[in-house]
C-alpha positions in Angstrom: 0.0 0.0 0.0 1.0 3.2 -0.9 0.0 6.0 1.8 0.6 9.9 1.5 1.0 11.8 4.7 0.3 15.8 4.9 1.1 17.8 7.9 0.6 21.2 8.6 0.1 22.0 12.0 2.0 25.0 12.8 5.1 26.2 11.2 6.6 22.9 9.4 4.9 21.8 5.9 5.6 18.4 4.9 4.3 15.6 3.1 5.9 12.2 3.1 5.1 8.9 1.4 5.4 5.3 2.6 5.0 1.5 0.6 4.5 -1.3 2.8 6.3 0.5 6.1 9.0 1.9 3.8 9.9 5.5 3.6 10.1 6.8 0.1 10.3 10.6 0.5 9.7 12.7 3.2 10.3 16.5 2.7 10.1 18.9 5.7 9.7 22.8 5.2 10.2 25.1 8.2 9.4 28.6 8.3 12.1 30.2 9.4 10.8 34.0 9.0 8.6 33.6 12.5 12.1 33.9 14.4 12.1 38.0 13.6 8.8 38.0 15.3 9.3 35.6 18.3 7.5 33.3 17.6 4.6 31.5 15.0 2.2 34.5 13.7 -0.8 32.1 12.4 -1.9 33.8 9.6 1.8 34.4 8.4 2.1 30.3 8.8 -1.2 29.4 6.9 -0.1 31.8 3.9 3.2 30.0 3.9 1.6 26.5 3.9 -0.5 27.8 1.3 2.3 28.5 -1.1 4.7 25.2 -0.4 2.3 22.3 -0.1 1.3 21.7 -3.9 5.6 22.2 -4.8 6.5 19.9 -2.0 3.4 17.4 -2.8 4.6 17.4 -6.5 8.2 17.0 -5.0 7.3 14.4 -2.7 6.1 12.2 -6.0 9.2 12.8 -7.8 11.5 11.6 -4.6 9.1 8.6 -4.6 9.3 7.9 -7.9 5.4 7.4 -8.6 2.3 9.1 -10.0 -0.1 10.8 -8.1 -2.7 7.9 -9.2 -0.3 5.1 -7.4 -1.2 6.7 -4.1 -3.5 4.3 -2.1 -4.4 6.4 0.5 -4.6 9.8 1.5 -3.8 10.9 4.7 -3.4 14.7 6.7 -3.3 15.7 10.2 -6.7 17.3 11.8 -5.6 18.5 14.4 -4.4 19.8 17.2 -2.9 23.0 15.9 -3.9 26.5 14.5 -6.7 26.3 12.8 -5.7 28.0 9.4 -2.4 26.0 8.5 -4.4 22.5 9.6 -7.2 23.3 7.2 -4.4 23.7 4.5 -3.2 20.2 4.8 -6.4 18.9 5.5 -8.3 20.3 2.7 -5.3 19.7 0.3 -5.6 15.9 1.1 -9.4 15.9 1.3 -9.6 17.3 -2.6 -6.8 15.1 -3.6 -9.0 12.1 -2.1 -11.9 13.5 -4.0 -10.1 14.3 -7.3 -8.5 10.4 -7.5 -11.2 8.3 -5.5 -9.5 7.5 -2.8 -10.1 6.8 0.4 -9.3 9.5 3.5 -7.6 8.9 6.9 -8.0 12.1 8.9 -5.0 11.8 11.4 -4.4 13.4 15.2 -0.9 14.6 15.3 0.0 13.6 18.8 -1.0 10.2 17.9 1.4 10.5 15.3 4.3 11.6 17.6 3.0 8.6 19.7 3.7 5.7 17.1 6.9 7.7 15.6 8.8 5.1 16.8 7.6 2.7 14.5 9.2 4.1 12.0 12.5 3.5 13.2 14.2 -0.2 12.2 14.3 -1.1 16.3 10.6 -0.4 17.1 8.3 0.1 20.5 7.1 -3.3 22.2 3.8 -3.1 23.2 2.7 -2.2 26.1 4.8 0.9 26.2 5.3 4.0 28.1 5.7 7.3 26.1 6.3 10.8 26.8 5.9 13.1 24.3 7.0 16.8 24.9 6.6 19.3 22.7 5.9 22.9 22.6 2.2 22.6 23.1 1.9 19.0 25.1 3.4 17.0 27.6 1.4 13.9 28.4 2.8 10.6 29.8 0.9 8.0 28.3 0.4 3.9 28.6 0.5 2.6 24.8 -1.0 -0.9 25.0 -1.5 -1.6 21.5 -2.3 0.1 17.8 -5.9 1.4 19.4 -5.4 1.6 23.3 -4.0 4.5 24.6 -4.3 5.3 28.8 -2.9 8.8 29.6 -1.7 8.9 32.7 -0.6 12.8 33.3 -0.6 15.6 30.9 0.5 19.3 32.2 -1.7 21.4 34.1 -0.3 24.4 32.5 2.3 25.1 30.5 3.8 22.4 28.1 8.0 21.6 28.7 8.5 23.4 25.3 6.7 26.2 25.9 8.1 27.0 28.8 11.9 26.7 26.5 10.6 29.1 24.8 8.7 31.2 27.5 12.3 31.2 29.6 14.5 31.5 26.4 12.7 35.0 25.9 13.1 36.1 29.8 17.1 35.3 29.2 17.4 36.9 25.9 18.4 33.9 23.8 16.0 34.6 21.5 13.1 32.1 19.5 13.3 29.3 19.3 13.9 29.2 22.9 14.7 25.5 23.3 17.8 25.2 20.8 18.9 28.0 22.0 18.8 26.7 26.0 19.7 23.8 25.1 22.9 25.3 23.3 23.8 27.7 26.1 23.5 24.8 28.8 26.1 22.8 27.1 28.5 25.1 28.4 27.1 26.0 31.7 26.5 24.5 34.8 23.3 22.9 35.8 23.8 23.5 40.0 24.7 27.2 39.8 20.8 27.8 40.7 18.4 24.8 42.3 14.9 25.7 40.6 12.3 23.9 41.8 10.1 20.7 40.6 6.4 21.5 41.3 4.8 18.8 43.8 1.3 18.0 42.6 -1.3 16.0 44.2 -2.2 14.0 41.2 0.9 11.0 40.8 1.6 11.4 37.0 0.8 15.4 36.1 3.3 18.0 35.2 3.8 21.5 36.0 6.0 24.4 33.8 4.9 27.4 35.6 6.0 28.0 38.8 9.6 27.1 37.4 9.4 29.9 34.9 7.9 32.0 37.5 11.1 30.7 39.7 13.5 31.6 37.0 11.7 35.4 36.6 12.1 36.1 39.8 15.3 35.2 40.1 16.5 37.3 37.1 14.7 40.1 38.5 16.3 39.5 42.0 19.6 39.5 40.7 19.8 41.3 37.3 16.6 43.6 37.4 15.4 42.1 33.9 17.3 40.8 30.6 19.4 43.0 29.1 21.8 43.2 32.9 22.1 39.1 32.4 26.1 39.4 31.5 26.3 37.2 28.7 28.6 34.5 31.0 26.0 34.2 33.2 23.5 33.1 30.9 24.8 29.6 30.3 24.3 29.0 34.1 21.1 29.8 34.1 20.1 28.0 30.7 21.6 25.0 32.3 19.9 25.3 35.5 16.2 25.8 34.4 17.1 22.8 31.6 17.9 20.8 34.7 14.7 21.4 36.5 12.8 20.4 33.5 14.9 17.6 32.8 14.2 16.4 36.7 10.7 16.8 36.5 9.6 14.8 33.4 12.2 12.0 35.2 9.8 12.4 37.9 7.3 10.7 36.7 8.4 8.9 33.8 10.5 6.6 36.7 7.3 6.0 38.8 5.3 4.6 35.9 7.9 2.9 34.8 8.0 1.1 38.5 3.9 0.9 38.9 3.6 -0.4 35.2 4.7 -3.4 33.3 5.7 -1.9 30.5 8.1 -3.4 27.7 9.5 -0.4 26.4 10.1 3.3 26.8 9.7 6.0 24.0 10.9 9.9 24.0 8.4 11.4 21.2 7.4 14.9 20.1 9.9 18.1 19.3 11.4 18.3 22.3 12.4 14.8 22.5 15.8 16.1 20.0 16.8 17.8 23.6 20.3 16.1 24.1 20.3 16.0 27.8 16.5 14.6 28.1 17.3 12.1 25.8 20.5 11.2 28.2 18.5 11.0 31.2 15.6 8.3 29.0 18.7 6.4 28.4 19.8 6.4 31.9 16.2 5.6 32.9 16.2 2.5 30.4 19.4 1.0 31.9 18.5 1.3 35.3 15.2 -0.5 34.8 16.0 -2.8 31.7 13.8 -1.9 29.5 13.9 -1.2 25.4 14.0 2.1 24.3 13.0 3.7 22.0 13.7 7.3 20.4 12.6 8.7 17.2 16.0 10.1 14.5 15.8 14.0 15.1 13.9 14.0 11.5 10.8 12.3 13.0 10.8 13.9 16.4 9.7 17.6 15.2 6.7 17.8 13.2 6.3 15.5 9.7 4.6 13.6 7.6 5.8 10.3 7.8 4.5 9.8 11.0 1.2 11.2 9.6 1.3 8.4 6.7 2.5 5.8 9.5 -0.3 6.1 11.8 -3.0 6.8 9.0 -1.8 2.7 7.6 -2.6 1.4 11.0 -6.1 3.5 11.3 -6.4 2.0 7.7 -5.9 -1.5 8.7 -8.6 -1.2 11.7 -11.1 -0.3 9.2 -10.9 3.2 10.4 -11.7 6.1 7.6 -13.0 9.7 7.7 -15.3 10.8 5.0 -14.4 14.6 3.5 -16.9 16.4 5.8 -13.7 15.6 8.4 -13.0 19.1 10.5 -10.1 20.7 12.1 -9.5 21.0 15.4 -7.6 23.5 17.4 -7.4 21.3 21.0 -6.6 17.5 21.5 -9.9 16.5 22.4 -10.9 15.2 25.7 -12.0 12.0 25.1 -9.4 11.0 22.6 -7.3 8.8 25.3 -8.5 6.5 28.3 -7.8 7.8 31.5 -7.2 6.3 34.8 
């Protein structure tokens, strides 16, 4: 089978297509013109997506070697996102469905972060715990097979790469903030300042904002605001806050791993790329002996293959949108079990 993915979220276009599990292109376009503004404008992103989709789609063929009328399926993330780039790639697929009489897999995109690792040669073993951090989730979830999804926390507030971003901007790195942190904290040192871990009453839930309200105030108690940071100091303080971050997602990742039986452990979404989170999943794996798994950088930001990917297993469970299929801003409530 022949599946083309389409995702257009936020500020990456792409649109990939797999044969039978393979990868046969997958082309990525970022808009790098938000970083003069500090971050995604939306309707600056949906004109963008607009103007690359049909040359990367047409691209995408050529890579792949095949005629649009090979395509088997059609596939294109719904959501969650802003509203005008997701109706771009979802209304591009939807037409193309139409237009060659094929059937439509409307795809959620943090489900597609979820099974990411399945597109990696060494794949997840079911059941599975994954976290997937990116700038507008954090959720810990219990994978138990191609259908079943448990979350067991999600953050209260802010999301771990939102608050990169959110801290990134208080220390004047500049967007986006977690490269830039993470760059910085490479050469600074992560017990110059303790930031705290929130304690919640609920046993698997994250919290981002006191920490960036703990990093504030402590700019403001020692520097007055940004522009005093002396530019040695800022590493410190990148490294510190990364730290924090990097504790608190441990957190919780290390009690489910000891109340759950699970077979493996998967690091999904765009922060996942984060050098020392992915050290400290490593460490975790060791300790408790378990397989795990992490997405190439390609596949942990925002793409298409992982769009295709989890559209062929929707597919194969007899699961199909018709072309009345909407957007949607928020992950929607019911999508996961919860404990």
């Amino acid at each position: 089978m022949t599946i083309l993915g389409l995702e257009s979220s936020c500020d990456e276009t792409s649109v990939s297509i797999l044969q039978d599990g393979k990868i046969l292109s997958n082309i990525i376009s970022s808009q790098d013109f938000h970083v003069k503004y500090g971050g995604v404008v939306p309707e600056l992103s949906s004109r963008a997506h607009l103007q690359m989709i049909a040359p990367l789609f047409k691209q995408a063929l050529s890579e792949a070697d095949i005629k649009k009328e090979d395509l088997d399926l059609i596939s294109a993330t719904a959501g969650p996102g802003l509203i005008g780039a997701l109706l771009v790639g979802l209304n591009f697929g939807k037409a193309l469905a139409y237009s060659l009489n094929k059937p439509f897999v409307s795809v959620n995109h943090i489900e597609g972060h979820i099974y990411s690792g399945f597109l990696m040669d060494d794949k997840p073993e079911f059941p599975y715990l994954s976290l997937a951090v990116s700038g507008g989730h954090t959720l810990l979830l219990l994978v138990e097979d191609d259908l079943n999804i448990t979350k067991l926390g999600s953050t209260i507030d802010d999301a771990a790469g939102e608050a990169f971003d959110k801290v990134a901007k208080m220390i004047g790195l500049g967007y986006p903030g977690g490269p830039k942190v993470e760059e910085y904290s490479e050469r600074g040192n992560p017990n110059a300042v303790k930031f705290p871990v929130a304690k919640l009453k609920t046993e698997y839930d994250f919290s981002f904002s006191g920490l960036k309200t703990a990093v504030l105030r402590y700019i403001q108690k020692e520097y007055q605001n940004a522009e005093n940071i002396p530019e040695g100091d800022k590493p410190d303080i990148a490294a510190s806050f990364q730290d924090a971050v990097v504790r608190a997602l441990e957190k919780n990742v290390e009690k489910a791993i000891q109340n759950y039986d699970a077979k493996s452990l998967s690091l999904v979404g765009g922060v996942a790329a984060n050098k020392a989170i992915r050290k400290k999943f490593s460490e975790l794996a060791k300790k408790y002996d378990k397989k795990l798994v992490i997405p190439d950088i390609e596949f942990c930001g925002d793409n298409a293959a992982m769009i295709a990917y989890r559209a062929s297993i929707l597919y194969e469970n007899n699961i199909i949108s018709d072309l009345t299929a909407n957007a949607y801003a928020a992950l929607p409530k019911d999508i996961f079990k919860v404990l």
